[in-house]
PDB file with one MODEL, atoms N, CA, C and O in Angstrom:
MODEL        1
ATOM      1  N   UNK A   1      69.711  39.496  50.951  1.00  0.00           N
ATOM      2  CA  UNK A   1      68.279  39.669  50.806  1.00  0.00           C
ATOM      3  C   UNK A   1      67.582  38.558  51.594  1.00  0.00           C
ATOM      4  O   UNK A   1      68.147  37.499  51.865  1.00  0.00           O
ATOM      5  N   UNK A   2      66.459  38.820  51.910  1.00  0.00           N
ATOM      6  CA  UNK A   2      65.942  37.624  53.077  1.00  0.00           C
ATOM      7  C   UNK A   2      64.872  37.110  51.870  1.00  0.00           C
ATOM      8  O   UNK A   2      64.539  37.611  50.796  1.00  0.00           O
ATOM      9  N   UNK A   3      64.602  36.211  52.378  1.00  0.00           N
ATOM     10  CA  UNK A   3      63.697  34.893  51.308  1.00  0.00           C
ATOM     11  C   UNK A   3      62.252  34.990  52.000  1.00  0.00           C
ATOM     12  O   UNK A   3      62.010  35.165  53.194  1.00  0.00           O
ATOM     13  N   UNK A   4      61.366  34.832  50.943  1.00  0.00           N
ATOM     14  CA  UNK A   4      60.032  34.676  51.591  1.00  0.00           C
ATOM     15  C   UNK A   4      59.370  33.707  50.478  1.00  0.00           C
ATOM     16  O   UNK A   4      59.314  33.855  49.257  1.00  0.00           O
ATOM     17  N   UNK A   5      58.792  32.465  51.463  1.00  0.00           N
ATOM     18  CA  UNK A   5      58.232  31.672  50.464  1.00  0.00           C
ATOM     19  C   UNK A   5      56.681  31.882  50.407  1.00  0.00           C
ATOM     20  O   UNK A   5      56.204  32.277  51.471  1.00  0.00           O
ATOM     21  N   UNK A   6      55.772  31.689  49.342  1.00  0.00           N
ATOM     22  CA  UNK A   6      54.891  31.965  49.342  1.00  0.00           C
ATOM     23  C   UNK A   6      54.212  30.741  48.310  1.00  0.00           C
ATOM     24  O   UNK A   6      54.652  30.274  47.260  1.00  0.00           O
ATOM     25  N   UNK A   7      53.103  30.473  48.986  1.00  0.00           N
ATOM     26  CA  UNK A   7      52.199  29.316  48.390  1.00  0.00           C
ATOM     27  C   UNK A   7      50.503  30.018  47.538  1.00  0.00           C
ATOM     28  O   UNK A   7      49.550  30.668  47.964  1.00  0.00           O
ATOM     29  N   UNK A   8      50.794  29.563  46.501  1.00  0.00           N
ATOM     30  CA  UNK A   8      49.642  29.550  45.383  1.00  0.00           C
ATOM     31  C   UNK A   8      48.945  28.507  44.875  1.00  0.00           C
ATOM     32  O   UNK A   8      49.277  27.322  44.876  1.00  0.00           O
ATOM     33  N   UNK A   9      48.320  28.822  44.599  1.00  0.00           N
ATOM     34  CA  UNK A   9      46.938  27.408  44.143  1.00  0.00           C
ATOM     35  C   UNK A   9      47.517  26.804  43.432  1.00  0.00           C
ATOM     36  O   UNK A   9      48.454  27.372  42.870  1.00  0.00           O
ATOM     37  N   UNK A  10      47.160  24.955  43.024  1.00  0.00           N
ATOM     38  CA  UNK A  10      47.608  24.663  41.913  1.00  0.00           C
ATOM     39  C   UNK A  10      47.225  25.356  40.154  1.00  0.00           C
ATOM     40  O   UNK A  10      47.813  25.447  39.076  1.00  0.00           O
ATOM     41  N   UNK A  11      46.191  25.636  40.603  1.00  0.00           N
ATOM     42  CA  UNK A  11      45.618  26.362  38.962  1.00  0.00           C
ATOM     43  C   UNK A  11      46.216  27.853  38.813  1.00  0.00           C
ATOM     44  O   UNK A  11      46.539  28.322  37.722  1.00  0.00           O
ATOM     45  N   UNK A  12      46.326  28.559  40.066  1.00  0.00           N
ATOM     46  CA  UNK A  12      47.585  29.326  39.970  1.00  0.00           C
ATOM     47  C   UNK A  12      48.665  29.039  39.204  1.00  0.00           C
ATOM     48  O   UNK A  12      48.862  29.208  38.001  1.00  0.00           O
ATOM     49  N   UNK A  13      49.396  28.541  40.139  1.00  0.00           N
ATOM     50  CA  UNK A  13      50.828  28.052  39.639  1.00  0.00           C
ATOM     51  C   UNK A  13      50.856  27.417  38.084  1.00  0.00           C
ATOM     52  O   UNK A  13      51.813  27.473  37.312  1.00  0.00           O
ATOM     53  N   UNK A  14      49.567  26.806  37.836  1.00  0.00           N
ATOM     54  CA  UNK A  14      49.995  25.776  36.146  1.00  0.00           C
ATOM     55  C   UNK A  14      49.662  27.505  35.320  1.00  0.00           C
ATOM     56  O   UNK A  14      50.284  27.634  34.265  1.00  0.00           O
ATOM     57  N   UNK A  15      49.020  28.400  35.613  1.00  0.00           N
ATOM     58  CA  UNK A  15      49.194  29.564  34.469  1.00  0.00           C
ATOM     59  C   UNK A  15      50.024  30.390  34.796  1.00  0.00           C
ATOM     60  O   UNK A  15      50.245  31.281  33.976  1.00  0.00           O
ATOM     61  N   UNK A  16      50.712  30.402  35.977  1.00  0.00           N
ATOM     62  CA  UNK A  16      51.925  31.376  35.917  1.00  0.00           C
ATOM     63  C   UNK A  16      53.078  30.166  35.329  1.00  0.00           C
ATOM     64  O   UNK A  16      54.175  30.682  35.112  1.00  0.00           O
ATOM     65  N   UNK A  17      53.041  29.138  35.128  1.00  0.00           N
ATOM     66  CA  UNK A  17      54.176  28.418  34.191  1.00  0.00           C
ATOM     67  C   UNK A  17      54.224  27.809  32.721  1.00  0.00           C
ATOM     68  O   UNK A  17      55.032  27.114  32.105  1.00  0.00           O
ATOM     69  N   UNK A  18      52.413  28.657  32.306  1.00  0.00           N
ATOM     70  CA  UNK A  18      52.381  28.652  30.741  1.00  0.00           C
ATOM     71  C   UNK A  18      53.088  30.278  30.316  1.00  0.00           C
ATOM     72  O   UNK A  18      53.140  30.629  29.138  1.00  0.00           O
ATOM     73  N   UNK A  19      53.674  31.293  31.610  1.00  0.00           N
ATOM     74  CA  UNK A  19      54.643  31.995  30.858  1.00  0.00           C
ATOM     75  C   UNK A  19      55.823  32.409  31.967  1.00  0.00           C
ATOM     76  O   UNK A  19      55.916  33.201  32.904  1.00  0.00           O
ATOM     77  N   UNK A  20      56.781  31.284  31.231  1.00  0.00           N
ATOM     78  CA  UNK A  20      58.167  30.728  31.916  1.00  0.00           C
ATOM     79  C   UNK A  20      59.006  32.851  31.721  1.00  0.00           C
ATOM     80  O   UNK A  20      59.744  33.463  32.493  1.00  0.00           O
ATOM     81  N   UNK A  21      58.561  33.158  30.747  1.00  0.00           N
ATOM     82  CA  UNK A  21      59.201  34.461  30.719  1.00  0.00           C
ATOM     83  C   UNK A  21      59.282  35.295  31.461  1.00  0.00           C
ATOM     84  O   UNK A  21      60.272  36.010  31.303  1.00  0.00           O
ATOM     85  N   UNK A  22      58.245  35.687  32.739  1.00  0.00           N
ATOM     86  CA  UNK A  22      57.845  36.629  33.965  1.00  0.00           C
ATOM     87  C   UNK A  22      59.010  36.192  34.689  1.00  0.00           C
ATOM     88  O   UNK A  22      59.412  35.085  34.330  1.00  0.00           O
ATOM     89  N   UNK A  23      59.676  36.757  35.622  1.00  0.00           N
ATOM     90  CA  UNK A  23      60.128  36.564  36.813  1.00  0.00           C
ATOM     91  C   UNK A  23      59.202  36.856  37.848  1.00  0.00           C
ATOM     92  O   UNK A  23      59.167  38.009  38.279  1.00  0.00           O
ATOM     93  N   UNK A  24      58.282  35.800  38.415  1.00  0.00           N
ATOM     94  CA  UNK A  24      57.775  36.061  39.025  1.00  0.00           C
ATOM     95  C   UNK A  24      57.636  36.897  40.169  1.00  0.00           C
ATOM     96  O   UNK A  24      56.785  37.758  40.391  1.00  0.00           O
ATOM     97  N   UNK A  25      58.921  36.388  41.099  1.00  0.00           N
ATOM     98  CA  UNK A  25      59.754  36.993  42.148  1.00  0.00           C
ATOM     99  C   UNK A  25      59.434  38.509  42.172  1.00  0.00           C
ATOM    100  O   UNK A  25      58.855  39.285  42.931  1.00  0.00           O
ATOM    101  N   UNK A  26      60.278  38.581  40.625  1.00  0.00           N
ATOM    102  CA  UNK A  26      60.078  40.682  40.628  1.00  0.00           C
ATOM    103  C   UNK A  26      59.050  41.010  40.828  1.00  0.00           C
ATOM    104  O   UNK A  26      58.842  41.941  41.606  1.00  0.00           O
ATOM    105  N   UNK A  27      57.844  40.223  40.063  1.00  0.00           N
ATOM    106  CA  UNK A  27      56.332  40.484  40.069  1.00  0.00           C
ATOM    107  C   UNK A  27      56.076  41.187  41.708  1.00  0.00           C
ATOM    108  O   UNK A  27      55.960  42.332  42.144  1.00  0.00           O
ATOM    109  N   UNK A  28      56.069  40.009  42.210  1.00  0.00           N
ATOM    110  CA  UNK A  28      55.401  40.374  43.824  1.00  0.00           C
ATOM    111  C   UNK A  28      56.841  41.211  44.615  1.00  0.00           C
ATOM    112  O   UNK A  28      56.781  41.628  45.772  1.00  0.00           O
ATOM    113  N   UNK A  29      57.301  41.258  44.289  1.00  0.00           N
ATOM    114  CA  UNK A  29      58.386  41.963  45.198  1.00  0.00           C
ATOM    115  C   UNK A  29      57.870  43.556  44.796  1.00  0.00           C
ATOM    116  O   UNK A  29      57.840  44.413  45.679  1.00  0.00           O
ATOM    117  N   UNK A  30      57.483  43.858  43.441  1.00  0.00           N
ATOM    118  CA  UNK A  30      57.548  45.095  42.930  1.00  0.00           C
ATOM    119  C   UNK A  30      55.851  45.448  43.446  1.00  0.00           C
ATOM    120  O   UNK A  30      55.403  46.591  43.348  1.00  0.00           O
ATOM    121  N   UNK A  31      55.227  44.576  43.860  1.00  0.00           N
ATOM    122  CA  UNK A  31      53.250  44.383  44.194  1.00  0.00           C
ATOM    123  C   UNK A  31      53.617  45.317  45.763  1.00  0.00           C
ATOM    124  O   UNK A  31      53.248  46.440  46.105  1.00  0.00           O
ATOM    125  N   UNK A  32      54.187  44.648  46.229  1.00  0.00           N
ATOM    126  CA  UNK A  32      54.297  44.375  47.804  1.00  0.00           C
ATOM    127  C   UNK A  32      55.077  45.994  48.235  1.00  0.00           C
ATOM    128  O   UNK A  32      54.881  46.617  49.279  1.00  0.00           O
ATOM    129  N   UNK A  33      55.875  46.350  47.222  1.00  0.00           N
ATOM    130  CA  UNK A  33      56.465  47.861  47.399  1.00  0.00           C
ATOM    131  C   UNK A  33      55.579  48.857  46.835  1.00  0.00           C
ATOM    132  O   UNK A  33      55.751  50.060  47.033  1.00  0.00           O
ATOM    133  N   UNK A  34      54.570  48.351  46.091  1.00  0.00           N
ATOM    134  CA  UNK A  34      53.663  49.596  45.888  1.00  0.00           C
ATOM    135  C   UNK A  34      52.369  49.862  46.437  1.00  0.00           C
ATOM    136  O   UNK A  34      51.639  50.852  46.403  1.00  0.00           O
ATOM    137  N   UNK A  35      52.227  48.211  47.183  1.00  0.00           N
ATOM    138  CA  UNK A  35      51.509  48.156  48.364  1.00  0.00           C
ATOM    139  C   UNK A  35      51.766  48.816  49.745  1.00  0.00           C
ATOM    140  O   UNK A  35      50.909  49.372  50.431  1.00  0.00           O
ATOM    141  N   UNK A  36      53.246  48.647  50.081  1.00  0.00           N
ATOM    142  CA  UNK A  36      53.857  49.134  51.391  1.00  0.00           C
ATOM    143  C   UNK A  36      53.903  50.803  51.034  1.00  0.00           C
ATOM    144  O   UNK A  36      53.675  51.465  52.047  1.00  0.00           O
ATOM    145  N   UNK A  37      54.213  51.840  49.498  1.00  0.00           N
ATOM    146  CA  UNK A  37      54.452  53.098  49.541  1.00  0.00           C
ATOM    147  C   UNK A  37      52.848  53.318  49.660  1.00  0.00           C
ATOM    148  O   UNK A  37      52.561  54.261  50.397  1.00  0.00           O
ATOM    149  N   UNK A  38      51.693  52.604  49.053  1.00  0.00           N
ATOM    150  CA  UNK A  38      50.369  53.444  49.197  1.00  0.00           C
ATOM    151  C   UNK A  38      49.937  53.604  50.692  1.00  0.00           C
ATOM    152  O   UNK A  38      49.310  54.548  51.172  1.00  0.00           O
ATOM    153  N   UNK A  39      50.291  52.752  51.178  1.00  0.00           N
ATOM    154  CA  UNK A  39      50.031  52.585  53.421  1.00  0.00           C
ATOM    155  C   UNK A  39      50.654  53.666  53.609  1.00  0.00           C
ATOM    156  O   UNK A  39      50.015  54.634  54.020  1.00  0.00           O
ATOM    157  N   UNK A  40      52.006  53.772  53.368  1.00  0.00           N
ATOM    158  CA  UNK A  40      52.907  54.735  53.801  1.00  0.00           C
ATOM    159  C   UNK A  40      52.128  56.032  53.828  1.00  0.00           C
ATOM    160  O   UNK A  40      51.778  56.715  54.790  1.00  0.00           O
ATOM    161  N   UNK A  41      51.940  56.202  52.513  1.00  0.00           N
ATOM    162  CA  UNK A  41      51.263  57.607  51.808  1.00  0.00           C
ATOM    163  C   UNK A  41      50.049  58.040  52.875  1.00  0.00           C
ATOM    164  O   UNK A  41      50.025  59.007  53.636  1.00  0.00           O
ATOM    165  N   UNK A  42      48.924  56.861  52.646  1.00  0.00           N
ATOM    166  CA  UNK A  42      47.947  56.789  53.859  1.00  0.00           C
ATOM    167  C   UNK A  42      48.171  57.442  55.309  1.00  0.00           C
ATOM    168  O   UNK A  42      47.602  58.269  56.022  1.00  0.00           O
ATOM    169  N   UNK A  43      49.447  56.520  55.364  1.00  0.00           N
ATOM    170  CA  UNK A  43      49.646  56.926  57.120  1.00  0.00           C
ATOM    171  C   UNK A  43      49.837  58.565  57.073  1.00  0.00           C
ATOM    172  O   UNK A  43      49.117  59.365  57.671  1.00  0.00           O
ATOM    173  N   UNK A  44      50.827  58.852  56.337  1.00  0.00           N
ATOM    174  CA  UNK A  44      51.119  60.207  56.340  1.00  0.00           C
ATOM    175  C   UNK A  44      50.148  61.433  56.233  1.00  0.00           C
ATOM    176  O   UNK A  44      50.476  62.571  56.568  1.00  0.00           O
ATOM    177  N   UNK A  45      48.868  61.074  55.711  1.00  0.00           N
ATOM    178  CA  UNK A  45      47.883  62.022  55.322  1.00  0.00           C
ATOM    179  C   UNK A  45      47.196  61.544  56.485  1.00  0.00           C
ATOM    180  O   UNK A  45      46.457  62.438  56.899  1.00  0.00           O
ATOM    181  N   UNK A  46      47.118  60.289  57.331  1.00  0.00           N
ATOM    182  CA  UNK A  46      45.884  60.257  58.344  1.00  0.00           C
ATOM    183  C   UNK A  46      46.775  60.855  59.826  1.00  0.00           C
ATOM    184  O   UNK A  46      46.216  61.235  60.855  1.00  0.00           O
ATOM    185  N   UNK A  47      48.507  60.801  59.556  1.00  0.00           N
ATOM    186  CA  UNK A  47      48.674  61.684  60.699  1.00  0.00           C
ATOM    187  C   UNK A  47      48.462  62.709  61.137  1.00  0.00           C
ATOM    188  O   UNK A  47      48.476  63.067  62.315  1.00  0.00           O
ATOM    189  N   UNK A  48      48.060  63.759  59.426  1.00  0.00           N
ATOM    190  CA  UNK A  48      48.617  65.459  59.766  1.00  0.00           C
ATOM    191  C   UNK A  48      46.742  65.549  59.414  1.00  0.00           C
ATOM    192  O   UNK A  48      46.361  66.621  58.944  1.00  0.00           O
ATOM    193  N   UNK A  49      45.721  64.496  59.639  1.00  0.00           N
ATOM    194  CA  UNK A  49      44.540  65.094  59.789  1.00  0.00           C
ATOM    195  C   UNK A  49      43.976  65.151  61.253  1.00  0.00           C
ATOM    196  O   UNK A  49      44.327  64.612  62.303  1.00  0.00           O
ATOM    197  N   UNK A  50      43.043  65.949  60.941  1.00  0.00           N
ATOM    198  CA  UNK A  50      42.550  66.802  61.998  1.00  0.00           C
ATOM    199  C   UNK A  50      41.053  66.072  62.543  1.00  0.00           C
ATOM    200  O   UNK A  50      40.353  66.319  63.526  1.00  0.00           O
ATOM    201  N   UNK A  51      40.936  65.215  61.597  1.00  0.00           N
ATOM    202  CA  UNK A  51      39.345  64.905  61.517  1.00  0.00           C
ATOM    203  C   UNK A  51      39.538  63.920  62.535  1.00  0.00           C
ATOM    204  O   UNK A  51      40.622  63.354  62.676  1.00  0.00           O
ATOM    205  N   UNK A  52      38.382  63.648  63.363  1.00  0.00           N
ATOM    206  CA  UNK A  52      37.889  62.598  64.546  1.00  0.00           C
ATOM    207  C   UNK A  52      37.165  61.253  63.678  1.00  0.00           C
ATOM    208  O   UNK A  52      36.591  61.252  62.589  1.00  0.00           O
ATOM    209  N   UNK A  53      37.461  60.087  64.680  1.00  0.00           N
ATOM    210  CA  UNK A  53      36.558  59.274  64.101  1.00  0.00           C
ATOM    211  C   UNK A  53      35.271  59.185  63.885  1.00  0.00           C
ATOM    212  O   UNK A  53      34.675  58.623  62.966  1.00  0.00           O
ATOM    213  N   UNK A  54      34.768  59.932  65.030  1.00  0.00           N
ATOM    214  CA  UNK A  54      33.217  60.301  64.061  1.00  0.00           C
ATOM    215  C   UNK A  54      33.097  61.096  62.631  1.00  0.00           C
ATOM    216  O   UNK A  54      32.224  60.903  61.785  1.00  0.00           O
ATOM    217  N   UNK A  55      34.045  61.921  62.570  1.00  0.00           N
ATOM    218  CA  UNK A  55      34.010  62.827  61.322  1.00  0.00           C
ATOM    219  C   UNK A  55      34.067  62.082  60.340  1.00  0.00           C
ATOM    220  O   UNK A  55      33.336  62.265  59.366  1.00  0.00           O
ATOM    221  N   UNK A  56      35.141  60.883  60.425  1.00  0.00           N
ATOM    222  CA  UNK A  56      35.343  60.193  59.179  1.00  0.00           C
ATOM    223  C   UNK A  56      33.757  59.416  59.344  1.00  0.00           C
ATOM    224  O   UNK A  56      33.013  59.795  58.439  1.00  0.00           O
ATOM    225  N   UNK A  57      33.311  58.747  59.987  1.00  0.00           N
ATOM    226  CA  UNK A  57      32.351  58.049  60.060  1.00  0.00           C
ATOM    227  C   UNK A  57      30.987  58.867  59.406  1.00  0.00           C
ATOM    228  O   UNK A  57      30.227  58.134  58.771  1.00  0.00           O
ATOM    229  N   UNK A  58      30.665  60.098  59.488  1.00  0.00           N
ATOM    230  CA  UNK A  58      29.792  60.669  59.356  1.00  0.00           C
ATOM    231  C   UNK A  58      30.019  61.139  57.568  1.00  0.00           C
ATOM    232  O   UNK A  58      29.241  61.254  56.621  1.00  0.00           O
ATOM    233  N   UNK A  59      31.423  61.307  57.740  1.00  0.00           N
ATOM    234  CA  UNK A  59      31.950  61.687  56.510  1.00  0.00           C
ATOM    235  C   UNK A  59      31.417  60.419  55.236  1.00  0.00           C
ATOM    236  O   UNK A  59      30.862  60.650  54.161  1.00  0.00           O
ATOM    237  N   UNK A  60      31.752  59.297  55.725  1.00  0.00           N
ATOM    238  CA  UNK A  60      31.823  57.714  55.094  1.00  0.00           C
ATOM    239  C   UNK A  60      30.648  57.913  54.814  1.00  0.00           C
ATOM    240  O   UNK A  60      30.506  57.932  53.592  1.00  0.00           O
ATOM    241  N   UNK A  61      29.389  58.131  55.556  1.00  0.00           N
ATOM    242  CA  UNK A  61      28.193  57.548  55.015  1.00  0.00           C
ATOM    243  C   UNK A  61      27.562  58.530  54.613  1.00  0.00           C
ATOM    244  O   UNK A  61      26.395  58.206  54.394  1.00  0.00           O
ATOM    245  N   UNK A  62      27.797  59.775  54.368  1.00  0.00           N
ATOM    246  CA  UNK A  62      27.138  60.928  53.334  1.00  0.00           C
ATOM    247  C   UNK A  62      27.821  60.530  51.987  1.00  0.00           C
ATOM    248  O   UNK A  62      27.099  60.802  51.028  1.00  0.00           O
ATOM    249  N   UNK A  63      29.113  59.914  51.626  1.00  0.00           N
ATOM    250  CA  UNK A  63      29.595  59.624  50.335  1.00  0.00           C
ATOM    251  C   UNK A  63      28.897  58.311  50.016  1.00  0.00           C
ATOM    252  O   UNK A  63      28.473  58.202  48.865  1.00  0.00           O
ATOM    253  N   UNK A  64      28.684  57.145  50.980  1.00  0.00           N
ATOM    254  CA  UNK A  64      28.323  55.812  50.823  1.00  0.00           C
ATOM    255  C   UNK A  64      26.296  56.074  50.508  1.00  0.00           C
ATOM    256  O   UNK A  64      25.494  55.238  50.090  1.00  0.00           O
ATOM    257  N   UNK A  65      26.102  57.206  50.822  1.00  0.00           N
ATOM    258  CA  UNK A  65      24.387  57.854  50.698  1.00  0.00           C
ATOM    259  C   UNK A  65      24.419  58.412  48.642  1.00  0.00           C
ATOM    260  O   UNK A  65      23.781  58.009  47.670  1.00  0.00           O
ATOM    261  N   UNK A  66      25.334  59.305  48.795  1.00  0.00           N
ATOM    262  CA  UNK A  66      25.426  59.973  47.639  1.00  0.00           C
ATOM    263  C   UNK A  66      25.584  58.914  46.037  1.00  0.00           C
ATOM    264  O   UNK A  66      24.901  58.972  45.014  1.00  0.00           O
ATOM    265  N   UNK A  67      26.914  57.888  46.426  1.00  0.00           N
ATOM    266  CA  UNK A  67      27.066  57.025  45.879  1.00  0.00           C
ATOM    267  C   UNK A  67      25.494  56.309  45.105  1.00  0.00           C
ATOM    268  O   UNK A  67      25.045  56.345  43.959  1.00  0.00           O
ATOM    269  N   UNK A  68      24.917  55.569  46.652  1.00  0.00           N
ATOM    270  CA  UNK A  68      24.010  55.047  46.545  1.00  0.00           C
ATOM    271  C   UNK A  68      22.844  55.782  45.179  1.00  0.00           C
ATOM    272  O   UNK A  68      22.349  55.221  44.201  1.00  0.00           O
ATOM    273  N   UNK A  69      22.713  57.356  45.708  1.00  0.00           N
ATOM    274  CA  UNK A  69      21.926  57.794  44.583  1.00  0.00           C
ATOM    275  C   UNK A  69      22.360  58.117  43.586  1.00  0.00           C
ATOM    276  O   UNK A  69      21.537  58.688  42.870  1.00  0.00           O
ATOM    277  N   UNK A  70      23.404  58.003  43.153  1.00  0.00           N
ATOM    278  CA  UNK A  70      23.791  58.176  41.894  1.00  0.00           C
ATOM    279  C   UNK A  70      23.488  57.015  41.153  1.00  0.00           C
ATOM    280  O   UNK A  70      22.944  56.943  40.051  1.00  0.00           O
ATOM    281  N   UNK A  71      23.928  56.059  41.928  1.00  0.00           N
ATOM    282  CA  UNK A  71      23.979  54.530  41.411  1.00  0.00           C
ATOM    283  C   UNK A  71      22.277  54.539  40.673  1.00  0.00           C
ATOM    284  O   UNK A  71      21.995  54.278  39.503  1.00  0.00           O
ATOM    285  N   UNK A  72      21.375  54.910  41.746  1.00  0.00           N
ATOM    286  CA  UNK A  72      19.595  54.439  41.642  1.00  0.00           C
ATOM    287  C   UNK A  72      19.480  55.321  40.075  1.00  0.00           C
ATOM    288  O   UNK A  72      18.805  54.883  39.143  1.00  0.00           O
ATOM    289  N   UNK A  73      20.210  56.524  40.010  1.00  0.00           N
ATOM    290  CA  UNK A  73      19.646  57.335  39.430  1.00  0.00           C
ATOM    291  C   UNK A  73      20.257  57.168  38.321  1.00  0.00           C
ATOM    292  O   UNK A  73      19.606  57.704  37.424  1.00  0.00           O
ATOM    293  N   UNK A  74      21.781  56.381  37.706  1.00  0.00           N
ATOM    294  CA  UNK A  74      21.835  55.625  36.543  1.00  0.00           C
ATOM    295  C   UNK A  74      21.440  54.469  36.248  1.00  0.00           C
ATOM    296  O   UNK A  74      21.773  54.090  35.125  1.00  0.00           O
ATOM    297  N   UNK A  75      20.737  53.646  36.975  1.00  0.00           N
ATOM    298  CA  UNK A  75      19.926  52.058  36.514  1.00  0.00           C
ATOM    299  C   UNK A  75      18.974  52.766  36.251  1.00  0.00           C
ATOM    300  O   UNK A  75      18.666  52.375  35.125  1.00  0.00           O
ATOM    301  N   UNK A  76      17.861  54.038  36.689  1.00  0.00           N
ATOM    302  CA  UNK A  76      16.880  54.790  36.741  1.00  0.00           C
ATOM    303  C   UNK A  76      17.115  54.730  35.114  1.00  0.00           C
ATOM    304  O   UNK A  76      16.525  54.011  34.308  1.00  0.00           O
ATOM    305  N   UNK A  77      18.217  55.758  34.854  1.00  0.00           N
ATOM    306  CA  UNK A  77      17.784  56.044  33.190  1.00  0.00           C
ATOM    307  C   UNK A  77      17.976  54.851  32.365  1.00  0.00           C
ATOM    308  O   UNK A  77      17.194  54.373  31.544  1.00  0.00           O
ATOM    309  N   UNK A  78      19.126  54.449  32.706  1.00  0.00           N
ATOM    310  CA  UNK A  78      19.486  52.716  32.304  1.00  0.00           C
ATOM    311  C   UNK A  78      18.212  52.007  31.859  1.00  0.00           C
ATOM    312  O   UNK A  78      18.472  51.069  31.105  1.00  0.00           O
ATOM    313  N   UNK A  79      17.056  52.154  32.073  1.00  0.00           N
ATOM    314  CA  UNK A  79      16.347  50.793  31.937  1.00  0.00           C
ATOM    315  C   UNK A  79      15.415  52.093  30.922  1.00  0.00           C
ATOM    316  O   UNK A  79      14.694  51.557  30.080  1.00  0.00           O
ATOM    317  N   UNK A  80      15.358  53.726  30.916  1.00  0.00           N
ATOM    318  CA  UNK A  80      14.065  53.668  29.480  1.00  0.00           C
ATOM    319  C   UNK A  80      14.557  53.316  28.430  1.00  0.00           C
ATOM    320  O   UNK A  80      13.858  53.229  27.420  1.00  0.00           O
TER     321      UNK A  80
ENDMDL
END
């Protein structure tokens, strides 16, 4: 297995060693593989699409529009 060292804060490190019980190691080893299968997954759905970068772009900001009014329109009732 190949080694990878990795550096964390000190205030990090003093609460990952108020619990000596974690294996940390597994922690991020098991982070980093469910990080690398969601890319994977990604890649695979952005190969077999069809859409152009404008599409996504045009696409992005009718959801980032919609969002927006939903958002206005629950602080809207939010505040009677």
């Amino acid at each position: 297995m190949v080694s990878l060292t990795l550096s964390v804060p000190p205030e990090l490190k003093k609460r990952m060693d108020r619990h000596p019980e974690i294996r940390w190691s597994n922690q991020v080893r098991a982070i980093i593989a469910q990080q690398l299968d969601d890319l994977e997954t990604t890649d695979r759905l952005a190969s077999r699409s069809q859409l152009t970068e404008k599409d996504v772009e045009e696409l992005a900001a009718k959801v980032d529009a919609g969002m927006a009014k939903r958002w206005k329109e629950i602080r809207r009732v939010a505040r009677r």
